[in-house]
N, C-alpha and C positions, 0 to 999 in steps of 0.2 A: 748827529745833531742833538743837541742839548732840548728837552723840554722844559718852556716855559708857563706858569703860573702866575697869574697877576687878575689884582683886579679892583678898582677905582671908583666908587663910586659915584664920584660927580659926573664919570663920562655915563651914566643910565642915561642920558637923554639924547645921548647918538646912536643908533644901528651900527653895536658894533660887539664885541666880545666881549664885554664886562655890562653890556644889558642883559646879552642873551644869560651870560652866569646870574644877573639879576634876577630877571625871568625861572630859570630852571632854579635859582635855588645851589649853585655849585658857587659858594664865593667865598668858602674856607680857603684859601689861596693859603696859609703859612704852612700848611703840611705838605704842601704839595701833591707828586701822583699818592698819596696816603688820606688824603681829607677829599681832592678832587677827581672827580670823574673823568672830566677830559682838559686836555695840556690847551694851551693857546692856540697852535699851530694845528690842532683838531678841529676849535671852534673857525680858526681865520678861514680852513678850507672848507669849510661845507660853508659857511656866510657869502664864500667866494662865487660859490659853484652854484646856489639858485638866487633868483632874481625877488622873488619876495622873502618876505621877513614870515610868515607862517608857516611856509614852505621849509623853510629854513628850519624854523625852530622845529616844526616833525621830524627832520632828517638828524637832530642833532639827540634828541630823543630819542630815536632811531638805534643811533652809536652810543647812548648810553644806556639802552634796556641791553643792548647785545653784549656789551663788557660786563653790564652787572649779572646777565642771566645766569653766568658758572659759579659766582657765589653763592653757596650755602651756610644753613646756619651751622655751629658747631658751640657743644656742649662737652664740657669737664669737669666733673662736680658739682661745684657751686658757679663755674665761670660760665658764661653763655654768651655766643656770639650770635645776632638773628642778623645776617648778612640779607637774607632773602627780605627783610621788608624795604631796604632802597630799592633794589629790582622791582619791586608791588607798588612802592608811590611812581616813580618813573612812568614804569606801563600804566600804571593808572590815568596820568599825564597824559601819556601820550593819546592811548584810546578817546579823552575828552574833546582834545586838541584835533582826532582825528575826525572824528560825529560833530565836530564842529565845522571843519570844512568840508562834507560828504552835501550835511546840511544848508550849507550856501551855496557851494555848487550847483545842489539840485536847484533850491529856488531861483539860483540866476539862469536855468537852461528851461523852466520851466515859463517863466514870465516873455512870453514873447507878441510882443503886441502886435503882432502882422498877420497873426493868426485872426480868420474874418469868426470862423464855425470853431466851436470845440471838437475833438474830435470823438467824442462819444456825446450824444446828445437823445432826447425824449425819440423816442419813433424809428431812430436809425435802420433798426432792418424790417420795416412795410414798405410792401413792392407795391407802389399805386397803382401799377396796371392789373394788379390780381383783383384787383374789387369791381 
C-alpha cells in the first residue's frame, strides 16, 4: 500500500488529518515521507481508534517522538545535520500536552460536590471520649 501525503488547508476547521498536521506542525506535504513525519494512513488510524481529539493528538505524538527518537545528529566538516532537535520539539510537545490533561483530570475527579465533610479537616483525630 502506497503512502499518502496531503494536506489542505481550508479543511482546519474539521477533525480531521490536515487539522491535526495543522496542530502538530507536519504540513510540508511536497516531500513527502522526507519533510513529513507521519503518512495519512498513520494519522486516519490513530483519529480512528480514540474518541476525543486530545487523546488523539497525544497518541499521534506518541508515533512521532518514537520515529524521531533513532535520529541522531551527524557532523562532516562543515556539514551538520541536528536530527535530534525535531525529536526535542515533539517531546516537548507532547510532555505539555500531557501536564495538560494529568491537570484537568485531577481537577475534574477532585470537584465532587456530594462530598458533605472534607476529608481531612481541623480536629480529625481528638477522641471526645478521652477528655
Amino acid at each position: 500500500m502506497a503512502k499518502t501525503y496531503s494536506y489542505c488547508p481550508e479543511n482546519i476547521t474539521e477533525n480531521g488529518i490536515d487539522k491535526m498536521r495543522f496542530e502538530l506542525g507536519d504540513t510540508m506535504t511536497e516531500g513527502g515521507a522526507d519533510t513529513c513525519v507521519l503518512c495519512d494512513e498513520e494519522y486516519a488510524a490513530i483519529l480512528a481508534q480514540y474518541n476525543t481529539w486530545q487523546k488523539a493528538k497525544i497518541e499521534c505524538l506518541k508515533a512521532i517522538v518514537m520515529k524521531l527518537c533513532y535520529e541522531v545528529d551527524y557532523k562532516v566538516s562543515d556539514m551538520s545535520l541536528s536530527l535530534s532537535d525535531r525529536y526535542k520539539h515533539f517531546k516537548s510537545m507532547l510532555d505539555e500536552l500531557e501536564k495538560k490533561q494529568q491537570a484537568s483530570s485531577f481537577t475534574s475527579k477532585t470537584t465532587n460536590t456530594n462530598e458533605t465533610k472534607p476529608y481531612f479537616y481541623l480536629g480529625m483525630q481528638q477522641n471526645p471520649k478521652a477528655w
